[in-house]
C-alpha positions as CSV (number, residue, x, y, z in Angstrom):
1,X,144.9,68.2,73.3
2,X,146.3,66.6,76.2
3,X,149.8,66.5,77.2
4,X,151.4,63.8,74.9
5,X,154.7,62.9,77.2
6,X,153.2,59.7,77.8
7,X,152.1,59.0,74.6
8,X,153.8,60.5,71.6
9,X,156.3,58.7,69.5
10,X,159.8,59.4,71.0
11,X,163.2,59.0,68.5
12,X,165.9,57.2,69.8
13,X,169.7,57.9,68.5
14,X,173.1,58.4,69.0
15,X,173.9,62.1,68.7
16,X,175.9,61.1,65.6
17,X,173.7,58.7,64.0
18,X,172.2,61.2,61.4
19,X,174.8,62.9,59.5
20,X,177.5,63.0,62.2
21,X,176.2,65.6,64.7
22,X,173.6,66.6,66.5
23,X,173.0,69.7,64.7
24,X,172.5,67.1,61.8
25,X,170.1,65.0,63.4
26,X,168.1,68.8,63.9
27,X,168.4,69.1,60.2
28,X,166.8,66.0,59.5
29,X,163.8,66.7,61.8
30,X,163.1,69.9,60.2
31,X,162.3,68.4,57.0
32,X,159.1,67.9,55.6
33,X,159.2,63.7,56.0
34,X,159.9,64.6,59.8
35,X,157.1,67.0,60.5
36,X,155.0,65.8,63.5
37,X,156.4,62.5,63.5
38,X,158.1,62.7,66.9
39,X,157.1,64.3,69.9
40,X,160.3,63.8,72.1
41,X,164.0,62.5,71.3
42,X,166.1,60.2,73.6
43,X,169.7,61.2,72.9
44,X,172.0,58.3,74.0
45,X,174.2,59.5,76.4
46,X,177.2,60.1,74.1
47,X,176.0,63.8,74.1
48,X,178.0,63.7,77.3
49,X,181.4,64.2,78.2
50,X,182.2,60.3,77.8
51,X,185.1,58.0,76.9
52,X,184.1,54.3,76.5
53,X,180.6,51.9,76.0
54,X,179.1,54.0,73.3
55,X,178.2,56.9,75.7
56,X,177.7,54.7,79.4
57,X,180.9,55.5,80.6
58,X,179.7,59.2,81.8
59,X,183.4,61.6,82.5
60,X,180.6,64.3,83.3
61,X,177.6,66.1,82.1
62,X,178.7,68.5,80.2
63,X,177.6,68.2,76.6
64,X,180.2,66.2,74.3
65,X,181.7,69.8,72.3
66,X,182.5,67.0,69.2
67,X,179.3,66.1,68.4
68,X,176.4,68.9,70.0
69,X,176.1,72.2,71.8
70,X,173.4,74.4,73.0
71,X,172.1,75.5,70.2
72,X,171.2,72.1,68.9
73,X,169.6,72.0,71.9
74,X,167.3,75.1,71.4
75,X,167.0,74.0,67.6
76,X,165.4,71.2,69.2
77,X,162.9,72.9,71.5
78,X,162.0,74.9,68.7
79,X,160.7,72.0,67.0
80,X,158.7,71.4,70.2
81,X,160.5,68.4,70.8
82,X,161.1,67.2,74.5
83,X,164.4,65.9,75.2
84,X,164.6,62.1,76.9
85,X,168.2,61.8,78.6
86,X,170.4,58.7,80.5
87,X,171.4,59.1,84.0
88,X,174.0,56.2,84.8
89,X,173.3,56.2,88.5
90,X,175.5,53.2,89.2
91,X,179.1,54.1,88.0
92,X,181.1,56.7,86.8
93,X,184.3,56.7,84.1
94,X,187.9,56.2,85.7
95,X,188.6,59.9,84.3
96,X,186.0,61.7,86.0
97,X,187.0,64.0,88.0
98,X,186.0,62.2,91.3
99,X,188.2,58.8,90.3
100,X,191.2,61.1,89.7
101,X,191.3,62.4,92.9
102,X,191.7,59.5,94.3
103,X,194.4,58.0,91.7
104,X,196.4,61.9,92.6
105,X,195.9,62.0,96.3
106,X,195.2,58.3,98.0
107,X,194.1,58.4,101.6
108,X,193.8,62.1,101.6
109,X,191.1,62.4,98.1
110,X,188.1,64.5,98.9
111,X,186.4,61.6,97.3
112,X,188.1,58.9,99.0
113,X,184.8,57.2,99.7
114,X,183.0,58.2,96.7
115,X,183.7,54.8,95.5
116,X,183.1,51.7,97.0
117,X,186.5,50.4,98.8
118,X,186.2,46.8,98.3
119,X,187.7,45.8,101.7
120,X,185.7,48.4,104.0
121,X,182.9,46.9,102.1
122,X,183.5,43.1,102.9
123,X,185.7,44.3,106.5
124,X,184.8,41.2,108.7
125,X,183.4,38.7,105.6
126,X,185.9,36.9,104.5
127,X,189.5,36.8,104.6
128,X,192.7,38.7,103.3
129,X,194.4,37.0,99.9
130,X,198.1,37.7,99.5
131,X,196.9,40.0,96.4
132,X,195.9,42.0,99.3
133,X,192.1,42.3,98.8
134,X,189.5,40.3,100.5
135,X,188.0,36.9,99.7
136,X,184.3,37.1,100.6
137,X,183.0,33.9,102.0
138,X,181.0,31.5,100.2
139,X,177.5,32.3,102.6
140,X,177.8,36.0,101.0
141,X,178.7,35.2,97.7
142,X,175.3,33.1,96.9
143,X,173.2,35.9,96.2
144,X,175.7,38.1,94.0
145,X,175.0,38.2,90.5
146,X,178.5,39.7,88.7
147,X,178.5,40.5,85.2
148,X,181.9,39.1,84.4
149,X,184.3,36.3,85.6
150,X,185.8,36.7,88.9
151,X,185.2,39.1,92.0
152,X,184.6,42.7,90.5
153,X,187.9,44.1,91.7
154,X,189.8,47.4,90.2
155,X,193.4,47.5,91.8
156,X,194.2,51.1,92.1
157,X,197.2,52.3,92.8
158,X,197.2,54.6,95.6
159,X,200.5,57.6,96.1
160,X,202.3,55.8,99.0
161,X,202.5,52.6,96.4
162,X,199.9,50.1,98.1
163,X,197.0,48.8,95.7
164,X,193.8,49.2,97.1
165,X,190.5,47.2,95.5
166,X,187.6,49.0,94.6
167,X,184.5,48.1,93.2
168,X,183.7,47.5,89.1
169,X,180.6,46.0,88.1
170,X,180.7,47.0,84.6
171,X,184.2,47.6,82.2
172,X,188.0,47.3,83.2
173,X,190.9,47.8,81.8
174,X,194.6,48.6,83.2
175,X,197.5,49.6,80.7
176,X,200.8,50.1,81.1
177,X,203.2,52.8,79.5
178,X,206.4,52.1,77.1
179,X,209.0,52.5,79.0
180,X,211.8,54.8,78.2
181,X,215.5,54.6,79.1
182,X,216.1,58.1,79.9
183,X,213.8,58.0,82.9
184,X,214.6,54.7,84.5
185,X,218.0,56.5,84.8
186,X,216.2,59.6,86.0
187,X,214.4,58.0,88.5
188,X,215.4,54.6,89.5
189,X,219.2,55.4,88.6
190,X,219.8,52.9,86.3
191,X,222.9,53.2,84.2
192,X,222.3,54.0,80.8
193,X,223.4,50.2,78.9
194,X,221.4,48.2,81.4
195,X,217.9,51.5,81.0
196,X,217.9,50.3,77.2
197,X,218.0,46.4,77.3
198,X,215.2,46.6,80.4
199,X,213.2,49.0,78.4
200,X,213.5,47.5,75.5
201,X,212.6,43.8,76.9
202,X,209.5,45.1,79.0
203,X,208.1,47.1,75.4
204,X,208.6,44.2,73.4
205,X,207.0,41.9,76.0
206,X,203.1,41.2,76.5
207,X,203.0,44.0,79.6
208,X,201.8,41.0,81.8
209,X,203.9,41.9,85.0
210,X,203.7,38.2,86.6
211,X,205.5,36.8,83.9
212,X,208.1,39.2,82.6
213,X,212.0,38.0,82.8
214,X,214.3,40.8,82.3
215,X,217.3,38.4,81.5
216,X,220.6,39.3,83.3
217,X,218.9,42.4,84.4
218,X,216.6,40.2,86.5
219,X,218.2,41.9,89.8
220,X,216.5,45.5,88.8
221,X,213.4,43.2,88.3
222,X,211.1,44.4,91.6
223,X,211.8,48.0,91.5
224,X,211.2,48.5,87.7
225,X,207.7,47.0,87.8
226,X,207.2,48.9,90.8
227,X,208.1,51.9,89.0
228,X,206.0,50.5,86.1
229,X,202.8,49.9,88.5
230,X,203.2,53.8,89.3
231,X,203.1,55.1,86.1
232,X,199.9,52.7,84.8
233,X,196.6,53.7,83.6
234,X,193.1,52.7,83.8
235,X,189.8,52.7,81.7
236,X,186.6,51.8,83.2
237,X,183.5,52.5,85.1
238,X,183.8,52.2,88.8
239,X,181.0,51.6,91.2
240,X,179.6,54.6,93.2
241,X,179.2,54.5,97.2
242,X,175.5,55.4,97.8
243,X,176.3,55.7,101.5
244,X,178.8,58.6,100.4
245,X,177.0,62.0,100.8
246,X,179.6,63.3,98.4
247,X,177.5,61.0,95.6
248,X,174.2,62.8,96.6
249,X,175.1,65.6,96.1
250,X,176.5,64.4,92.9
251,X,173.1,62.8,92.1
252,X,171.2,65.9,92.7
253,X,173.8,68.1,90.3
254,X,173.2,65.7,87.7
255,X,169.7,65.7,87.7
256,X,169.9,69.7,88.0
257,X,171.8,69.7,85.1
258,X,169.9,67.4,82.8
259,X,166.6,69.7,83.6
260,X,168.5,72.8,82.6
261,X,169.1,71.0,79.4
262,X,165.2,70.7,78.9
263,X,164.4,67.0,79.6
264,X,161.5,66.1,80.7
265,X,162.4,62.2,81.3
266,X,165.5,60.6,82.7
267,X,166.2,57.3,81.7
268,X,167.9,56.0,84.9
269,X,170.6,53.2,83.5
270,X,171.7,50.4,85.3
271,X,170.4,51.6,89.0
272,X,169.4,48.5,90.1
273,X,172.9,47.4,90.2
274,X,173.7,50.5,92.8
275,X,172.6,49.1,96.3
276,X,175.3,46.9,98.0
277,X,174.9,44.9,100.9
278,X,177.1,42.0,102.4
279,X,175.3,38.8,102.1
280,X,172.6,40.8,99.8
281,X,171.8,41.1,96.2
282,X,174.2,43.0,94.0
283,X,171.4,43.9,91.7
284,X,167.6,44.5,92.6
285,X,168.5,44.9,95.8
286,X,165.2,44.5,98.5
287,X,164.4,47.3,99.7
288,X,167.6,49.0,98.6
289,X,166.4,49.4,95.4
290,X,163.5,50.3,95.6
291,X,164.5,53.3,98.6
292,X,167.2,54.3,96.1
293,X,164.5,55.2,93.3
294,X,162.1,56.5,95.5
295,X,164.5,58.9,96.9
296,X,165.9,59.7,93.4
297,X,162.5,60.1,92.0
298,X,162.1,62.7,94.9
299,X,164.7,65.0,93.7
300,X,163.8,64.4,90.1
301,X,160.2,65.8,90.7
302,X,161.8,68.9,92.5
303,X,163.3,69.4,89.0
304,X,160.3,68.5,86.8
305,X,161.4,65.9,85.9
306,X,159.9,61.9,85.1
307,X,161.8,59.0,85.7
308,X,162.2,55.7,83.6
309,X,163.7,53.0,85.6
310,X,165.4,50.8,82.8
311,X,165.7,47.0,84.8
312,X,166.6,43.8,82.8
313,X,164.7,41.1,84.9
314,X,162.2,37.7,83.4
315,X,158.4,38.6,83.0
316,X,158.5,35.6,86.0
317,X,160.1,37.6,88.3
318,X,157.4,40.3,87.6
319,X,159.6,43.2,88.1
320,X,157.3,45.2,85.7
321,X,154.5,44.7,87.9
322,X,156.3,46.1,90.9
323,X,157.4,49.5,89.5
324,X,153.9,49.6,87.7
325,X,152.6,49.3,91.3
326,X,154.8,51.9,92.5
327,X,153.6,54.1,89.8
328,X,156.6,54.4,87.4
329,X,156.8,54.0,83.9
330,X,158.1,50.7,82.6
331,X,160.3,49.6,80.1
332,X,158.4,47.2,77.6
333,X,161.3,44.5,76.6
334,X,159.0,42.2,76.3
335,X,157.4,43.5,72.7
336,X,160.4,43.1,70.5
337,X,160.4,38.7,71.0
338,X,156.5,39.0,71.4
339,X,156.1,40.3,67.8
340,X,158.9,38.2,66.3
341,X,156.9,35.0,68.0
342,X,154.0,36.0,66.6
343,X,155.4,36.2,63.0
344,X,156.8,32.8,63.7
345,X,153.6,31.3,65.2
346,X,151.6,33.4,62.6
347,X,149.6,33.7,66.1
348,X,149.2,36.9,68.2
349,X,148.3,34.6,71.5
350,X,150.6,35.8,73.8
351,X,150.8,39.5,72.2
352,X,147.4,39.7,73.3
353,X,148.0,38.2,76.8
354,X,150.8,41.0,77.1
355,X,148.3,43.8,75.8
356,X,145.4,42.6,77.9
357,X,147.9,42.8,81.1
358,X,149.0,46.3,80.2
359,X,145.4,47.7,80.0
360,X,143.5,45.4,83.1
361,X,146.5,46.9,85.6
362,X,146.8,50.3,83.4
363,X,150.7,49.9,83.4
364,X,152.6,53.0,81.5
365,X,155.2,51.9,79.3
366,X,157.4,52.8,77.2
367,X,157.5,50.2,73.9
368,X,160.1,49.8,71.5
369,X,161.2,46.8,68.5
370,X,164.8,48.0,68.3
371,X,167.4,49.3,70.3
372,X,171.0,50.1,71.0
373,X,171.5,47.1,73.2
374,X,170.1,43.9,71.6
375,X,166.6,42.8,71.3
376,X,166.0,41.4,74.4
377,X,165.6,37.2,75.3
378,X,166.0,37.3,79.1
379,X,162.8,39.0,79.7
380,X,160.9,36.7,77.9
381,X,161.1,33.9,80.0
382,X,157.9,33.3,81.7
383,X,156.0,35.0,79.4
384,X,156.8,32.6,76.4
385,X,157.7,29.1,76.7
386,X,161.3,27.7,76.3
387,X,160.6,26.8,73.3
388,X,159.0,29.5,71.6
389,X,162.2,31.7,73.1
390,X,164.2,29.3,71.4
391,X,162.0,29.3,67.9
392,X,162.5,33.3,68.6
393,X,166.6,33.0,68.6
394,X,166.9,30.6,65.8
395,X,164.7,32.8,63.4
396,X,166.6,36.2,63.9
397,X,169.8,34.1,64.0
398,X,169.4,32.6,60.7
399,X,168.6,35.9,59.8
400,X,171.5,36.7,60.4
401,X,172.0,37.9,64.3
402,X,174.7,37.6,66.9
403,X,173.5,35.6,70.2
404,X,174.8,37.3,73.4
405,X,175.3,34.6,76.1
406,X,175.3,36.1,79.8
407,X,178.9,34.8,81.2
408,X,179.8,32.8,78.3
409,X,177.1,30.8,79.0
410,X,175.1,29.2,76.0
411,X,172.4,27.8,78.3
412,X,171.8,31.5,79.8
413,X,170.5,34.0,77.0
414,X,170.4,37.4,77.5
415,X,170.0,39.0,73.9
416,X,170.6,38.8,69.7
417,X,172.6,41.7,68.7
418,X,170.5,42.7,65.0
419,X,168.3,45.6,63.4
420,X,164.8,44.6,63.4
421,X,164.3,45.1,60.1
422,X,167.2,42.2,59.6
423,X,165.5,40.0,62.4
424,X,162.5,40.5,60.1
425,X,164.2,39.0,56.9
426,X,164.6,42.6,55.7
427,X,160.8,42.4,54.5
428,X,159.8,45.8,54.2
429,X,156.5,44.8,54.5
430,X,157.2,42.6,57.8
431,X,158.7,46.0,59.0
432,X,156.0,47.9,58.2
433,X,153.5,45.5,60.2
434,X,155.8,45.4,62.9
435,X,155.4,49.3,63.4
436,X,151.9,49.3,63.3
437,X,151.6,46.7,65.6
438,X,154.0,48.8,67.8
439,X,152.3,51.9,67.6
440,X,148.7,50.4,68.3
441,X,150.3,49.1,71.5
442,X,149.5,50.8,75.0
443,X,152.3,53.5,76.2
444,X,155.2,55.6,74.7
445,X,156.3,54.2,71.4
446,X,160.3,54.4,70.9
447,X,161.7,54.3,67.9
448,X,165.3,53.5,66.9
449,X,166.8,55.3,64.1
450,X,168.3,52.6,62.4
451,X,164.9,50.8,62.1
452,X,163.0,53.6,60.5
453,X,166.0,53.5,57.5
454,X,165.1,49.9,57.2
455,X,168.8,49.8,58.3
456,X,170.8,46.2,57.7
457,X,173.1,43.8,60.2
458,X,176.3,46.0,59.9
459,X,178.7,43.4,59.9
460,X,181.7,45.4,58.6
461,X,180.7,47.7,61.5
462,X,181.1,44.4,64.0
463,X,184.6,43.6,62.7
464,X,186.0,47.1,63.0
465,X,184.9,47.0,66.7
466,X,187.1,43.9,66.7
467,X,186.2,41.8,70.1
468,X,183.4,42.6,72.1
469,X,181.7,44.8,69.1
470,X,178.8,42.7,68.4
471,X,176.2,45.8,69.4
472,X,178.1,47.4,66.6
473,X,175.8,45.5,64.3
474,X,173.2,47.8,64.9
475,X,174.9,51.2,65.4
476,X,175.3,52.1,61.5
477,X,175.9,55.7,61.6
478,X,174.2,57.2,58.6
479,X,175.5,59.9,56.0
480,X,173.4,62.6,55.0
481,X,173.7,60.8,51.9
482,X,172.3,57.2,53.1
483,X,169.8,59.7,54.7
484,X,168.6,61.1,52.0
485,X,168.5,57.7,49.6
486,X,166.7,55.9,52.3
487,X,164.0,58.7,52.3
488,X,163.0,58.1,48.8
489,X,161.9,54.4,50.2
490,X,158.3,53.6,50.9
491,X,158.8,51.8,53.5
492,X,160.8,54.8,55.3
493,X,157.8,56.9,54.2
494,X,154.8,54.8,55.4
495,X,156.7,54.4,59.1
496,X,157.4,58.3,59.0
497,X,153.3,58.6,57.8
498,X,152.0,56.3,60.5
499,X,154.6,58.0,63.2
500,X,152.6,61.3,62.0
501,X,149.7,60.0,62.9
502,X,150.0,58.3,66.3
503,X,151.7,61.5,67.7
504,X,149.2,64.0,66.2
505,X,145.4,61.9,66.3
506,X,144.1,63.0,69.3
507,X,142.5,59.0,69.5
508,X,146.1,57.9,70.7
509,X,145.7,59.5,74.2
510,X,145.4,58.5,77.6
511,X,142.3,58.8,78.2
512,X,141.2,56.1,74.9
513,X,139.7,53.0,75.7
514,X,142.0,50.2,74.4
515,X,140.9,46.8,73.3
516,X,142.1,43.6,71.2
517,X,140.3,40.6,69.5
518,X,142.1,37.6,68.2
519,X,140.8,35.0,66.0
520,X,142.7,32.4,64.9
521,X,146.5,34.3,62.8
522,X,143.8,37.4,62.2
523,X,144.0,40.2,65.3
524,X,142.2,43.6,65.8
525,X,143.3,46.3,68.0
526,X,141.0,49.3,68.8
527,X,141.6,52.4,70.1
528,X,138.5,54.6,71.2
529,X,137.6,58.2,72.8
530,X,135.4,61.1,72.1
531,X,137.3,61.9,69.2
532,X,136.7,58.6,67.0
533,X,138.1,55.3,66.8
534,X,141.3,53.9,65.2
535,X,141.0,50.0,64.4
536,X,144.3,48.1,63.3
537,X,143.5,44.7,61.5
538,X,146.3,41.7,60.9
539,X,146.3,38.7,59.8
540,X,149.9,37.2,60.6
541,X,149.1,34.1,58.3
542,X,148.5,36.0,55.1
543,X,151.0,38.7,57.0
544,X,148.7,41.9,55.7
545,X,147.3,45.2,58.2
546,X,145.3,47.7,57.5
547,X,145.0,50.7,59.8
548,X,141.6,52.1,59.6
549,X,140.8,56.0,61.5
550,X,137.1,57.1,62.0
551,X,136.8,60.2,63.9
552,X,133.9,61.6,65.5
């Protein structure tokens, strides 16, 4: 049979998403429902040494000790399946190693540059604000894209007490300590009366240093939050210099280390955000991108290794079609809203016109209906009408979904934070459907665990995340016990049956001839090669399929 890494059915999890470890998640392979239905698992990259964003905030490679080890890892080859891993290529956590250097020894860090200083960056394009970081001018801010409010600016404190901006696309956070009386008198020498009342002020106060008044004690004001600046804290992900050779060689230890593991595909996260030029795209940088891939692709071959390039861009902007034409795999985000729409049209139209694209310009993708992030809306613009995007965000927010607006902004979409089974009405049949569809599709199907438990919106799961948690409302992580309830469910059973069979038939392999028919809410797909044919009939009206396999 041929090799089935572009083709089998690939699990996607959380490490502690089935039972609470990885070894778990091995446990619930091995048993009988599980046999043959996957071919490769891509473990979210919480199996890392990792401290914020569900796993994105990488401290280093090393495997997380609290949730897997080696031997999960072996279990895993055992079961001869192949291991799909994330490489964040744009940023790094604030407590990697590399960031703490630089917190520890300022001007004089080994990785000094390993970041991106935000005023070497923009030295000469702008002008110097009394904060003490630069203002880029307006001519070079037009083409930046930023993912939140403001300039992305870190302020880190550097030894010799100056502040120094750096880079932050993604999260930031800055806290500052309690303070305690016994070492303001230690180290600003304070007498004792006057350490309590300041200390005692600045912990009771909102830690805001522009607006705290210390009273009568105003006089110590400067050199206490001075003292307090010193002694604060970050979380985050910082921004890594690409120029740096120090980040190279970082890059080419990663991807070392992710082979040794066993994978066979890296999943490179958010690496269209890492090429930086004044007066240049922040993200999708041209050509920076696409010399950044190419070169990482390079050193990811020398390690037998595949790369996924995971981009968030509008079917318009036809971003597929130029890593297709470069010859990577793709990211299909456009299938989750396509099926959805079709529900809602009880048409397959533009399904089809996706399908028929795939196969005319023999694009490789991977597929999915669910995911950690969202289902995705800003991809589909181009591809559907306005309208039909909007139809799409109504339906699976009645259903109960959480709209994500890019920036706040209600007029820019990005994505509806919701199981698929929930975005389907919790129809088991709908869900069912939906996975046929998917697996009949061209490429790699993924599957997201909480979809194949016919999981629910978790909104309990949303308010103990408190702000910001909304992706929390499809991150349920399952007890052996849910586990094993949800396995006595048909619908969990005829997903797990028709997984079986698209990663085992040998029909469902590269070399099959793929084609589609549509007549009116009724659609046919057909798969066809030496060894038979496999024929998928729906009818999105009377919402029925039928999967029908005729071998040779």
């Amino acid at each position: 049979m041929a090799d089935r890494v572009k083709t089998g059915t690939l699990l996607n999890a959380y490490c502690d998403s089935m039972g609470g470890t990885l070894a778990d998640i091995v446990s619930v392979l091995k048993k009988e429902e599980f046999r043959d239905a996957f071919e490769s698992f891509y473990i979210l990259p919480s199996v890392f040494n990792t401290d914020l964003d569900r796993g994105f905030s990488v401290i280093n490679y090393d495997l997380n000790e609290a949730y897997a080890s080696r031997e999960d890892i072996e279990e895993l080859k055992k079961l001869d399946i192949r291991l799909l891993m994330d490489f964040v290529l744009n940023h790094i956590s604030v407590l990697s190693p590399q960031f703490q250097d630089i917190v520890k020894n300022g001007d004089d860090a080994k990785y000094r540059d390993f970041f991106i200083d935000w005023n070497k960056f923009w030295d000469g394009c702008g002008e110097m604000t009394e904060a003490g970081y630069i203002q880029p001018d307006a001519k070079y801010l037009d083409r930046m894209f930023f993912r939140k409010a403001g300039l992305p600016i870190l302020m880190v404190r550097f030894p010799d007490g100056r502040d120094v901006p750096y880079w932050n696309t993604f999260y930031q956070e800055v806290n500052y300590p309690d303070l305690s009386a016994y070492d303001l008198v230690k180290d600003l020498n304070l007498q004792y009366a006057a350490a309590c009342e300041i200390a005692a002020i600045f912990d009771s106060s909102d830690k805001k240093l522009d607006t705290i008044d210390f009273g009568r004690w105003n006089k110590y004001r400067e050199p206490v939050l001075d003292y307090v600046r010193n002694k604060r804290t970050y979380l985050g992900q910082m921004d890594l210099n690409i120029k740096s050779p120090l980040v190279w060689d970082y890059y080419r230890e990663t991807l070392e280390k992710l082979a040794g593991y066993g994978a066979s595909i890296v999943r490179l996260d958010a690496f269209a955000y890492a090429p930086k030029e004044p007066g240049e795209r922040n993200f999708l940088n041209d050509p920076g991108t696409w010399d950044l891939l190419e070169k990482i692709n390079d050193i990811a071959k020398a390690n037998g290794l595949a790369v996924l390039p995971e981009i968030h861009a509008s079917y318009e902007e036809k971003i597929y079609d130029v890593l297709a034409e470069k010859g990577y795999m793709v990211y299909d985000f456009f299938l989750p809203g396509l099926v959805i729409d079709a529900f809602e049209r009880k048409n397959g139209s533009y399904l089809k016109k996706w399908m028929d694209e795939i196969i005319e310009k023999k694009i490789q993708t991977v597929n999915m209906l669910g995911c950690h992030d969202g289902i995705p809306l800003l991809d589909l613009k181009g591809l559907l009408d306005e309208e039909s995007i909007q139809n799409v965000i109504r339906a699976t927010v009645d259903r109960g979904g959480y709209v994500k607006d890019l920036h706040g902004a209600k007029n820019v979409y990005y994505q509806v934070n919701a199981t698929y089974y929930s975005a389907l009405g919790e129809d088991d049949n709908r869900m069912l459907m939906a996975r046929a569809l998917q697996l009949f599709m061209p490429g790699k199907p993924q599957v997201w665990y909480l979809d194949l438990f016919a999981g629910k919106n978790d909104y309990e799961g949303m308010k103990r995340a408190g702000e910001g948690g909304h992706k929390e409302i499809n991150r349920t992580n399952l007890t052996k016990e849910q586990i094993e309830e949800a396995l006595q469910k048909d619908v969990v059973l005829k997903q797990l049956e028709m997984l079986r069979c698209r990663n085992t038939c040998p029909i469902f392999s590269e070399d099959a001839e793929i084609s589609s028919e549509l007549n009116g809410s009724e659609m046919c797909i057909t798969w066809k090669n030496s060894f038979g044919t496999a024929e998928l009939q729906l009818d999105f009206a009377k919402e029925t399929y039928k999967i029908t396999i005729s071998k040779a």
